[in-house]
C-alpha positions in Angstrom: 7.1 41.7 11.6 10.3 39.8 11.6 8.2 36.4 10.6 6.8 38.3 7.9 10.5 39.2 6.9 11.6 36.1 7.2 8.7 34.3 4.9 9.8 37.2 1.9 13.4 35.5 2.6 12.4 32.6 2.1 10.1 33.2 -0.9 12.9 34.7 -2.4 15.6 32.1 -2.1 15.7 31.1 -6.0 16.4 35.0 -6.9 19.2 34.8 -4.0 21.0 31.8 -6.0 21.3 33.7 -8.9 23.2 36.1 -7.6 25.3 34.3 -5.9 28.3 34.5 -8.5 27.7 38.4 -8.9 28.4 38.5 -5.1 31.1 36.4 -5.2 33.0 38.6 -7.6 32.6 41.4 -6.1 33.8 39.5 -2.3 36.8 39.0 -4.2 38.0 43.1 -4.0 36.6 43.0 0.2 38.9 40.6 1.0 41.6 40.4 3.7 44.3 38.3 5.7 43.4 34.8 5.6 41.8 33.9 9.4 41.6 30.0 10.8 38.8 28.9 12.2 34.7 28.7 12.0 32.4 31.9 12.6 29.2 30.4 14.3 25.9 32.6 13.2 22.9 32.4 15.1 19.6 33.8 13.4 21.0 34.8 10.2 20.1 31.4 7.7 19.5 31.4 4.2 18.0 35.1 2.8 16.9 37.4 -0.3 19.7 38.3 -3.1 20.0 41.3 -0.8 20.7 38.9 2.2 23.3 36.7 -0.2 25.0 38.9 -2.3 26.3 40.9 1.3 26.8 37.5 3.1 29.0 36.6 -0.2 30.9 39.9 0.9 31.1 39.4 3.8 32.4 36.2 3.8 35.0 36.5 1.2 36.6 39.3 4.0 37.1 36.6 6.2 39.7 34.7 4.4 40.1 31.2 4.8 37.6 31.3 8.0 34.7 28.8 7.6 31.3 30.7 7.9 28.3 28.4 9.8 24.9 29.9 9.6 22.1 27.5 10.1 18.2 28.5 9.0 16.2 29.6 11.8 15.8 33.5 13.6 17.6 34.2 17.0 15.8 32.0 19.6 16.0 33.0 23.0 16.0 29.9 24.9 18.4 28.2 22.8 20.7 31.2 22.8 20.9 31.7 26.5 21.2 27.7 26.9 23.8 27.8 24.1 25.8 30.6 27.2 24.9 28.9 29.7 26.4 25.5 28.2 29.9 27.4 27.6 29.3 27.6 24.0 27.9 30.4 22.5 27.5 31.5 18.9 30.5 34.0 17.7 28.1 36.1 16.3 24.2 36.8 16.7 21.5 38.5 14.7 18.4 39.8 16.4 16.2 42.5 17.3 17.7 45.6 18.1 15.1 46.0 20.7 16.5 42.9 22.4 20.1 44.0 22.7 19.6 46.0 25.8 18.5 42.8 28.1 21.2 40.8 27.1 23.7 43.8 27.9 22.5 43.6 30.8 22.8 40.1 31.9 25.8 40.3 30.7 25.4 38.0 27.5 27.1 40.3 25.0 30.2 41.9 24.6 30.5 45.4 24.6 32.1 46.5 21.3 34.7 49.1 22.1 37.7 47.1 21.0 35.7 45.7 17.5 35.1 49.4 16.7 38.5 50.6 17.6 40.7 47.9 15.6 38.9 48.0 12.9 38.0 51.6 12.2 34.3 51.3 12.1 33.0 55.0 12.2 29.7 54.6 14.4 28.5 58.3 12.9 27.6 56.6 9.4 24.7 54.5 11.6 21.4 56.2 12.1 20.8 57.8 16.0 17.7 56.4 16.1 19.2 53.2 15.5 22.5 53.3 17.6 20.3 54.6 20.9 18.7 51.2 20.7 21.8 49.2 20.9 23.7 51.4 23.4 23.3 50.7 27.5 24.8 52.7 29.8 26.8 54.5 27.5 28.3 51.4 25.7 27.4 50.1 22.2 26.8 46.5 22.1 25.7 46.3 18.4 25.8 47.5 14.7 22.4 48.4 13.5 21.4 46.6 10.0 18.2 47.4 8.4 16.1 50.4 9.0 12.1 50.1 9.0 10.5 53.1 8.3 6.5 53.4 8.8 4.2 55.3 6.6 0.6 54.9 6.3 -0.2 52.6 2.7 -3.2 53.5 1.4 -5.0 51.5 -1.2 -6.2 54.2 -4.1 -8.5 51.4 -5.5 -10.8 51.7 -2.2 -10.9 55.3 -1.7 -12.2 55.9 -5.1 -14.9 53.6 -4.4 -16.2 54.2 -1.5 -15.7 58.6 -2.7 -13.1 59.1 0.2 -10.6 61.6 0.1 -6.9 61.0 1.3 -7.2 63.8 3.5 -9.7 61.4 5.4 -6.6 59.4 6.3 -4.8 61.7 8.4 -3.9 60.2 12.1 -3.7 63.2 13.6 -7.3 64.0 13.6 -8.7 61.2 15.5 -12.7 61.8 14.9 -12.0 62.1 11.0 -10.1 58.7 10.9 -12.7 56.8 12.7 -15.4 58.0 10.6 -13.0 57.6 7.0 -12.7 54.1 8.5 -16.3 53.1 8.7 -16.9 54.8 5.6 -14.3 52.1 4.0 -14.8 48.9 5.7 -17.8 46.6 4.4 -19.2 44.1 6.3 -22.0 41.9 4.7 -25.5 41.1 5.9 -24.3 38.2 8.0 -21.6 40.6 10.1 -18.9 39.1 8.4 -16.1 41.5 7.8 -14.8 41.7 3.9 -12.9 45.0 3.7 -10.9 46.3 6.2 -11.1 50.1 6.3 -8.2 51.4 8.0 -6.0 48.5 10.3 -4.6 50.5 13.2 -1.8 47.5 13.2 -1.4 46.9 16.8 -0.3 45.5 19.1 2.8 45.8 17.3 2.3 49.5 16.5 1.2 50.7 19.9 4.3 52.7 20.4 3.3 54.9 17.4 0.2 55.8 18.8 1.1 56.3 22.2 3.8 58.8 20.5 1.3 60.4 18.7 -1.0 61.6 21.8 2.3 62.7 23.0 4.1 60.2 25.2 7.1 57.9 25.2 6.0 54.5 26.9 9.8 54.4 28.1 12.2 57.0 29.4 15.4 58.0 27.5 16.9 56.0 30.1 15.7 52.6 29.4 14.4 52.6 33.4 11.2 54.0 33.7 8.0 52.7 32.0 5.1 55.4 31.1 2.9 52.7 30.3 0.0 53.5 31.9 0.8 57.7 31.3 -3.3 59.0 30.8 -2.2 59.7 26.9 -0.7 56.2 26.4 -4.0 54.7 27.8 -6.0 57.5 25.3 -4.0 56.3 22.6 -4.7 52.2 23.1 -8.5 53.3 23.6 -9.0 54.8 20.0 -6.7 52.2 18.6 -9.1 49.6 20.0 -12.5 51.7 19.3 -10.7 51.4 15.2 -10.7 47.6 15.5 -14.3 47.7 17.5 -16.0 50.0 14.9 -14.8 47.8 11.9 -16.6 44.5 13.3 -14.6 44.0 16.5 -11.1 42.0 17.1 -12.6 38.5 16.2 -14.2 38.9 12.9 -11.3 41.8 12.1 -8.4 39.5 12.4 -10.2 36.6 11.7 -10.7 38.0 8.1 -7.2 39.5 8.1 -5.6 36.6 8.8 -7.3 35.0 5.2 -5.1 37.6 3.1 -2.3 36.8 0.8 0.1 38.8 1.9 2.9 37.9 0.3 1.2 36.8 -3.2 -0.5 38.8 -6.6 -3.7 38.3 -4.8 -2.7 40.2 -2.0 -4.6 42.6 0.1 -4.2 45.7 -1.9 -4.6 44.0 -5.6 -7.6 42.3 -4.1 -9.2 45.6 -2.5 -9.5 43.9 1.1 -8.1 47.0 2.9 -8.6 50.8 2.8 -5.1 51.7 4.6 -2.5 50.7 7.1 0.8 51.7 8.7 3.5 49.8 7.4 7.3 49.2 7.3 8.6 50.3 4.1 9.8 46.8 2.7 6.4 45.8 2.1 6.4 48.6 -1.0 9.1 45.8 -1.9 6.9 43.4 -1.8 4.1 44.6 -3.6 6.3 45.9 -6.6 7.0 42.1 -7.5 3.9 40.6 -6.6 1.6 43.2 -7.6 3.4 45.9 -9.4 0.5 47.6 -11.3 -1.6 48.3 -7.4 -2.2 51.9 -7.4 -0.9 53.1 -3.8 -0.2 56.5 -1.5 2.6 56.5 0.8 2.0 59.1 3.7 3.4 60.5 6.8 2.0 59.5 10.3 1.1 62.3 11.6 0.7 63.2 15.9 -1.9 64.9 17.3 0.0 68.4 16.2 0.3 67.3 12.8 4.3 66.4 12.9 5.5 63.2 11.1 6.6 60.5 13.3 8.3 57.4 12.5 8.2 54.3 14.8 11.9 53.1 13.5 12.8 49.3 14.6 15.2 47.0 13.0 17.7 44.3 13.4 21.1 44.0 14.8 24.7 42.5 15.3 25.7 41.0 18.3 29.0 39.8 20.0 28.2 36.7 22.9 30.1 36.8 25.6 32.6 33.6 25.6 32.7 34.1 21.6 35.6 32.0 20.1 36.2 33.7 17.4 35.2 37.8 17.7 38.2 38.6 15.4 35.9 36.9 12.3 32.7 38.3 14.2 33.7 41.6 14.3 35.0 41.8 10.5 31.6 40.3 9.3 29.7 43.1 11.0 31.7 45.8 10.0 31.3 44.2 5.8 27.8 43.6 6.4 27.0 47.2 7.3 29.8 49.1 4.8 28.8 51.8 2.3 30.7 49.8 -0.4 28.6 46.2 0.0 25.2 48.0 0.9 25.8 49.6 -2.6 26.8 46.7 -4.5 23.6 44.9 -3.1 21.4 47.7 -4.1 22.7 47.9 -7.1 22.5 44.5 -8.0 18.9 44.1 -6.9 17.8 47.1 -9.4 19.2 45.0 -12.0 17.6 41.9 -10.6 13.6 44.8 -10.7 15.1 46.2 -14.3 15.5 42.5 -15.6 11.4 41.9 -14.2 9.9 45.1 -15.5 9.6 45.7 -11.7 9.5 48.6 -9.7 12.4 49.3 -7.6 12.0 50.3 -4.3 15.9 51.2 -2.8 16.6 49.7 0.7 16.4 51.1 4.1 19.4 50.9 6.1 21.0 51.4 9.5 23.6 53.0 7.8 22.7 57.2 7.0 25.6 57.4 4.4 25.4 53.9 2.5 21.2 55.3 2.1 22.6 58.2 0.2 24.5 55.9 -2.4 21.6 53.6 -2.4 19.0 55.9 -3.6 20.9 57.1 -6.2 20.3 53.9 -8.2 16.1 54.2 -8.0 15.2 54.9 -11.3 11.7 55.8 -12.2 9.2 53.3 -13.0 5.9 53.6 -11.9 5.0 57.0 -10.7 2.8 55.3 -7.6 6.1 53.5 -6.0 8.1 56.3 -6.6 6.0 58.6 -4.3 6.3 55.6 -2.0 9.9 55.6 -2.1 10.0 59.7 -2.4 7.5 59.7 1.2 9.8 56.7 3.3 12.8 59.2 2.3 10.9 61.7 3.8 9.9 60.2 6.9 13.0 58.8 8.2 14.7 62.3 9.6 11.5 62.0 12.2 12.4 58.8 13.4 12.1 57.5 17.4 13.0 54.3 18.6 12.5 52.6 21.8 15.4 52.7 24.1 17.6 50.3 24.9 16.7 48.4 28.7 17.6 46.0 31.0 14.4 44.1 30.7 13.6 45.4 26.7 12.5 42.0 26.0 10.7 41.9 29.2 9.1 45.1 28.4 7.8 44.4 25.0 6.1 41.3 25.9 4.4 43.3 29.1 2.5 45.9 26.5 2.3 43.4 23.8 0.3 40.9 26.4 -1.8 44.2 27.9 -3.5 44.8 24.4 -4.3 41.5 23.3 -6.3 41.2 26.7 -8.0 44.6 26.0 -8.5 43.2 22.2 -10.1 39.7 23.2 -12.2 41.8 26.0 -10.7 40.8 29.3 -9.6 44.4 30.9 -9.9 47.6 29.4 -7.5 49.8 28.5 -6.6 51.2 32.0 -6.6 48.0 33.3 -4.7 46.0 31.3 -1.9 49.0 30.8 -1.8 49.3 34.4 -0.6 45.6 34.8 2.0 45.9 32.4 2.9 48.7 34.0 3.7 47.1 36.7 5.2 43.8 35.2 7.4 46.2 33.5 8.7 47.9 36.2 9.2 45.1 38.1 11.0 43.2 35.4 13.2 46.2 35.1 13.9 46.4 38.8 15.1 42.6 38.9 17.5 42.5 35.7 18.8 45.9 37.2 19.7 44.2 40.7 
């Protein structure tokens, strides 16, 4: 997901210029004592008008202090070589899911003292959100965006193949899988050329998993439930989707051909039925495709109750930071009511300018939200119940929690499915594994 975020950054780079003065002007009023010194980004480069005009902010509040931020997302390796070396970035941007392992090892700062001097009021920042950047009861990260998941349904396909939205609900299992054979098509040589519905996994496994009823990780961060009977239930009929619409091969083989990011995209070229999916991508249709005719709606569990899978990127202090002063002031502008606002703002002038629908942004921040979406106008009535429905869906949010082996963890369940996708272990099997990767990865970064 983040590559896909990053690509739309970088597609959107010429927009991001323009707005560079507007962002500028308003950095002036967000100003503060002039600071010495560099502030050293890792894994936030060059991004949308959304991206610019709240780095322009941002900046500005620093003073006189000279902000470095090379292109490229957080890397790992170099990051923990850049520690290891003595000379850290001041400041990192990642995956919330990350922030937990490098608590752990010690990499990051905890951010009492940032959030004390400076005032920043942690209750503005969505629970969901803050749980995934808190270990052991110490908050080692301000929460940026907010990805909400709804289930996109392209209104095009349903009409001709005679299927009813009510087909789409996820918490009637039999119902989907038949809804999705009735949508995909796959031609006389077995090649797949609609998708019907894309269950989206790996990536989305903890939705279903939490759908049949488990959490594939305790509240705790500690204990895996990876292999829990319902986990293993869930990964089957995710699987049996992908198997009943021409098997993993020919599915993503044929998945991997769409223009995801252009007007000839997957939805304006009728090559899906429906998909879960994070809530910038209504974004992303509204300027490539604006006139697509689209549903928004809930994912639903097995007893019919909204869920969202919320994930979602993050701030970080390094440990051995030289300038945390700078660090902390650019997290706390980047994440403000008053600069959330300003960019929202200025990108609906940026839609209003194209004729373009205009889909609000999702943020970490509960309060800066309810200013945001005061500046969607109406449009197009098909992106507005898109917008209306992500609204909706974001009080039922869960997150995974922060761990000492989160990264660790990911990669154990993210590993497991590919093997039961390309045929090597079944579900059981390959869930009992990571199971036990996971737990053993936890026991060693807890040591």
């Amino acid at each position: 997901m983040q590559g896909w975020r990053r690509s739309l950054a970088f597609t959107s780079l010429i927009a991001a210029l323009g707005v560079l003065a507007f962002a500028a002007t308003l950095a002036s009023a967000h100003s503060t004592t002039k600071k010495a010194g560099t502030l050293n980004i890792m894994g936030f480069g060059t991004g949308d008008d959304v991206a610019e005009s709240r780095a322009a902010i941002a900046t500005a509040a620093l003073g006189g202090t000279t902000v470095n931020r090379p292109s490229g997302n957080f890397n790992d390796q170099q990051f923990l070589a850049a520690v290891a070396s003595g000379n850290p970035p001041d400041l990192v941007y990642l995956d919330r899911q990350k922030v937990g392992t490098y608590a752990a090892k010690g990499a990051f700062l905890p951010l009492s003292s940032c959030i004390s001097s400076q005032k920043i009021n942690t209750k503005q920042y969505r629970i969901p959100a803050m749980n995934e950047i808190t270990y052991k009861g110490k908050i080692y990260g301000i929460p940026e965006f907010y990805d909400v998941r709804t289930i996109l349904v392209n209104n095009n396909v349903l009409d001709m193949a005679g299927v009813k939205l009510s087909g789409l609900d996820t918490s009637n299992w039999p119902k989907l899988l038949a809804t999705a054979k009735k949508l995909v098509k796959i031609d006389s040589s077995g090649k797949v050329t609609r998708i019907g519905f894309d269950p989206k996994i790996p990536e989305f496994f903890p939705l279903w998993a939490k759908a049949n009823g488990v959490d594939i990780l305790s509240k705790d961060g500690l204990t895996p439930h990876l292999n829990d009977p319902r986990a293993v239930a869930a990964l089957a009929y995710a699987v049996s989707l992908v198997n009943a619409q021409g098997g993993w091969d020919k599915f993503k083989s044929f998945r991997d051909t769409w223009d995801f990011f252009g007007s000839d995209n997957e939805i304006a070229a009728d090559q899906v039925g429906a998909f879960p999916m994070e809530q910038w991508y209504y974004n992303v249709l509204a300027g490539s495709s604006p006139k697509v005719k689209i549903t928004a709606l809930q994912f639903r569990n097995k007893k019919r109750q909204p869920i969202n899978y919320e994930t979602g990127m993050a701030w970080a202090i390094p440990k051995g930071s030289k300038n945390p002063t700078a660090a902390c002031t650019w997290m706390r502008t980047m994440t403000s009511v008053s600069t959330w606002t300003a960019a929202a703002n200025n990108r609906a002038k940026i839609d209003k300018a194209k004729n373009a629908p205009y889909t609000g942004i999702s943020t970490g921040n509960a309060v800066a939200d309810q200013a945001v979406y005061k500046t969607v106008s109406s449009i197009n009535p098909f992106f507005d119940q898109a917008v209306k429905k992500v609204l909706d869906v974001q009080r039922f949010s869960f997150n995974i929690p922060a761990s000492p082996a989160s990264a660790e963890f990911k990669q154990a369940w993210n590993d497991a499915i590919t093997r039961v996708l390309a045929g090597q272990q079944t579900p059981k099997q390959a869930l009992d594994q990571a199971q036990k990767e996971s737990v053993a990865a936890i026991k060693a970064a807890t040591k």
